[in-house]
C-alpha positions as CSV (number, residue, x, y, z in Angstrom):
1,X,5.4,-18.4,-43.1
2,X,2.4,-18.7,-41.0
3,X,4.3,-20.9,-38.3
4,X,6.3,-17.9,-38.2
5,X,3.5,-15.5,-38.0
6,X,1.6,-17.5,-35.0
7,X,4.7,-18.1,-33.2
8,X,5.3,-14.2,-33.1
9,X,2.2,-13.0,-32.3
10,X,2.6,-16.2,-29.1
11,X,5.7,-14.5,-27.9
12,X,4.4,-11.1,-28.0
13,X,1.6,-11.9,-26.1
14,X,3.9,-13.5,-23.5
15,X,6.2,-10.3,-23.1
16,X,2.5,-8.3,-22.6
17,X,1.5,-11.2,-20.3
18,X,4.8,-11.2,-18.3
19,X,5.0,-7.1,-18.5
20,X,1.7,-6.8,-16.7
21,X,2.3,-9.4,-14.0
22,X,5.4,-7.5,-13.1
23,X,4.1,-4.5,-12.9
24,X,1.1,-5.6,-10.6
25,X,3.7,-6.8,-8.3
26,X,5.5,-3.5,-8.3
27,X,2.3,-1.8,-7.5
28,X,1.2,-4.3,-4.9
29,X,5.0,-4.4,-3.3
30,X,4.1,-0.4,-2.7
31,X,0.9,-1.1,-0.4
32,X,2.8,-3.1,1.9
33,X,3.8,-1.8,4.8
34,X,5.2,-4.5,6.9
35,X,7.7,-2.9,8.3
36,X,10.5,-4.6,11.2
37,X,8.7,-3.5,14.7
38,X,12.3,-3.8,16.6
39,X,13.3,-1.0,14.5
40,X,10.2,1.3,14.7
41,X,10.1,0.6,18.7
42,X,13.5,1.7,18.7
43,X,13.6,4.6,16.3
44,X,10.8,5.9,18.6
45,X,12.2,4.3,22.0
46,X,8.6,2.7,22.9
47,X,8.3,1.0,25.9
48,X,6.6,-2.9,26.1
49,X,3.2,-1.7,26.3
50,X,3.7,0.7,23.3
51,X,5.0,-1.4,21.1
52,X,2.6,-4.6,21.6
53,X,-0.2,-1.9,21.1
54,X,1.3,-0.4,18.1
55,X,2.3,-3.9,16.5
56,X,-1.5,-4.3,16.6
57,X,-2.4,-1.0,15.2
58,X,0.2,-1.5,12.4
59,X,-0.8,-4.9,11.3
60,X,-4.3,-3.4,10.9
61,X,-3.1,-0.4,8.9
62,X,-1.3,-2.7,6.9
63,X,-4.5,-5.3,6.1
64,X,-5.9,-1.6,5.2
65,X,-3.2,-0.9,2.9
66,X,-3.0,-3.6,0.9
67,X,-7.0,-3.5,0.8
68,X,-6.3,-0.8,-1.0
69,X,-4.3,-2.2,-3.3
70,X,-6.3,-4.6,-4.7
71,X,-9.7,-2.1,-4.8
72,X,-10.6,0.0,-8.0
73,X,-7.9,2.7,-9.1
74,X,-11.0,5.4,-8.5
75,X,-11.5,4.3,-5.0
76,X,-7.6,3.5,-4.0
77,X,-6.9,7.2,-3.1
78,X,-9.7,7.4,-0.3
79,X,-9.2,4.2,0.4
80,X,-5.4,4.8,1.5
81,X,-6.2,8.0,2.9
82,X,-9.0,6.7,5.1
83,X,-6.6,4.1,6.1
84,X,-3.8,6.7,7.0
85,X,-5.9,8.6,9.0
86,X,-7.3,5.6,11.2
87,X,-3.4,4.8,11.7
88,X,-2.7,8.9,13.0
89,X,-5.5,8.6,15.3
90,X,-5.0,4.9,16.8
91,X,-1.2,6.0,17.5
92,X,-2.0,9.6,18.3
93,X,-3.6,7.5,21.5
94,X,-0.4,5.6,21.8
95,X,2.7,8.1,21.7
96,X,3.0,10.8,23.2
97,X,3.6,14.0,21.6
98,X,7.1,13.9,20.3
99,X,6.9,10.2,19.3
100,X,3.8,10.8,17.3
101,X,5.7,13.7,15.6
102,X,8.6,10.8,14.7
103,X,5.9,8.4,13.6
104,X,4.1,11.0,11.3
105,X,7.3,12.1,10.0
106,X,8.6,8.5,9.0
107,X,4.8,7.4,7.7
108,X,4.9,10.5,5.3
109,X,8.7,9.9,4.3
110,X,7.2,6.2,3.4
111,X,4.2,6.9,1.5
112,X,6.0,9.4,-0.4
113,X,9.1,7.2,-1.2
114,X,7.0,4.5,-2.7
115,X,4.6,7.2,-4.5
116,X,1.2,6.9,-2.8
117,X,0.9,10.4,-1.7
């Protein structure tokens, strides 16, 4: 009988143990923003220049991102908004108008699809 006692207190602390890794995965897989540059250059039709810039601007954003991921659940919100609006203002240097107004409209669609704003 105690066998049988230890043995199910072993397996439920594997499911807890196996529970919790999956769901730190699922809340790290949010935070990343990698994301396929061909497509983004197309969807707003950057030219060479524009799109080496933003590749660099992105990969930054996205080092900031998952930053935030791994910080404090108090400081995550600032952290990701902080890191959102260094991302506006870098491309807001980059596009012009109507391609930053395509950019902010498929980063909000983003961060709202995967639930951090």
């Amino acid at each position: 009988m105690k066998k049988i006692m230890i043995l199910a207190v072993a397996m439920f602390a594997m499911a807890t143990t196996t529970f919790a890794a999956d769901e730190a995965t699922n809340a790290t897989a949010a935070y990343n923003m990698n994301v396929k540059m061909g497509s983004l250059a197309n969807a707003l039709s950057l030219n060479i220049d524009q799109a080496e810039a933003v590749a660099d601007v992105h990969k930054n954003f996205t080092a900031d991102m998952m930053n935030a991921a791994t910080a404090a659940k108090d400081e995550r919100a600032a952290m990701i908004d902080k890191a959102v609006i260094k991302d506006l203002k870098y491309m807001h240097s980059i596009l012009n108008d109507s391609q930053y107004r395509k950019y902010v409209m498929l980063l909000n669609a983003t961060l709202m699809n995967r639930g951090l704003k």
